[in-house]
N, C-alpha and C positions, 0 to 999 in steps of 0.2 A: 297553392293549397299547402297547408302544413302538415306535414305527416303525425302519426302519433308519437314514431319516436325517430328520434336523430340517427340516419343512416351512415354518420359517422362512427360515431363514440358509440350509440345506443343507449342515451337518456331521453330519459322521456320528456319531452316539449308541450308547455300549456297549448290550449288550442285555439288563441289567438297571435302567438309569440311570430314575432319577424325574423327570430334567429335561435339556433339553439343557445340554451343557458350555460351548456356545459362545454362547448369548444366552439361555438360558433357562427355554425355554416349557417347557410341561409339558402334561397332559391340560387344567387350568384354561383356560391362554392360549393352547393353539393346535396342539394333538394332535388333539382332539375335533371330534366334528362339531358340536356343542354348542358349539364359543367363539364368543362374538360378533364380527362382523366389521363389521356397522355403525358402530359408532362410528370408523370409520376414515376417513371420508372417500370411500369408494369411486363412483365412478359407478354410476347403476342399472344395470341390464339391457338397457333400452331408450336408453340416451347415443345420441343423434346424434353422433356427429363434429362431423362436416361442417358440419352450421348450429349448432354449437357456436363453430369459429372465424370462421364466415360472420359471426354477432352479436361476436365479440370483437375480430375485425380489420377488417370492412367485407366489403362483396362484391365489389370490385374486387381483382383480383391483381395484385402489383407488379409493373411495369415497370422494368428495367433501362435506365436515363438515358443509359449511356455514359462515356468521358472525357471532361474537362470542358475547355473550346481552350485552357487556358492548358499541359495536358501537352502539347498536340500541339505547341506554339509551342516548349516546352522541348526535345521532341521531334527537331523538326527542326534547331533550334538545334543539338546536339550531335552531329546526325547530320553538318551542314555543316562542325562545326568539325572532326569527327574525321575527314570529307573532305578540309579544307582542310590539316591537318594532314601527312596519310602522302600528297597530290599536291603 
């Protein structure tokens, strides 16, 4: 049976067509409940998130440092000159 639309891509498929128009698939690759989806790559079921990126980045969460004194010094700098300027 053809669906209406390609549960790949999401184009829509005339409604005799043997395969989508726009990437493909067919009952084979990805109409059926039958295509395989394992070999994809997929996370299980059970994927933690969370102590997924807890082991890939650390368990500490970044801290935001701040500007660093040399913009403040530039900072000020241009703020004096454009003082000294229009007084």
């Amino acid at each position: 049976m053809t669906p209406d639309t390609c549960p790949l891509c999401g184009a829509d498929i005339p409604s005799r067509a043997k395969a989508c128009p726009e990437c493909g698939s067919d009952e084979k690759t990805g109409w059926s409940d039958a295509a395989r989806s394992d070999g994809l790559g997929l996370p299980a079921e059970g994927f933690d998130y969370d102590e997924f990126v807890s082991r890939e980045f650390g368990g500490e969460p970044a801290r935001p440092r701040g500007i660093h004194w040399l913009w403040w010094i530039v900072a000020i700098l241009l703020l004096l000159a454009w003082l000294g300027f229009y007084f």
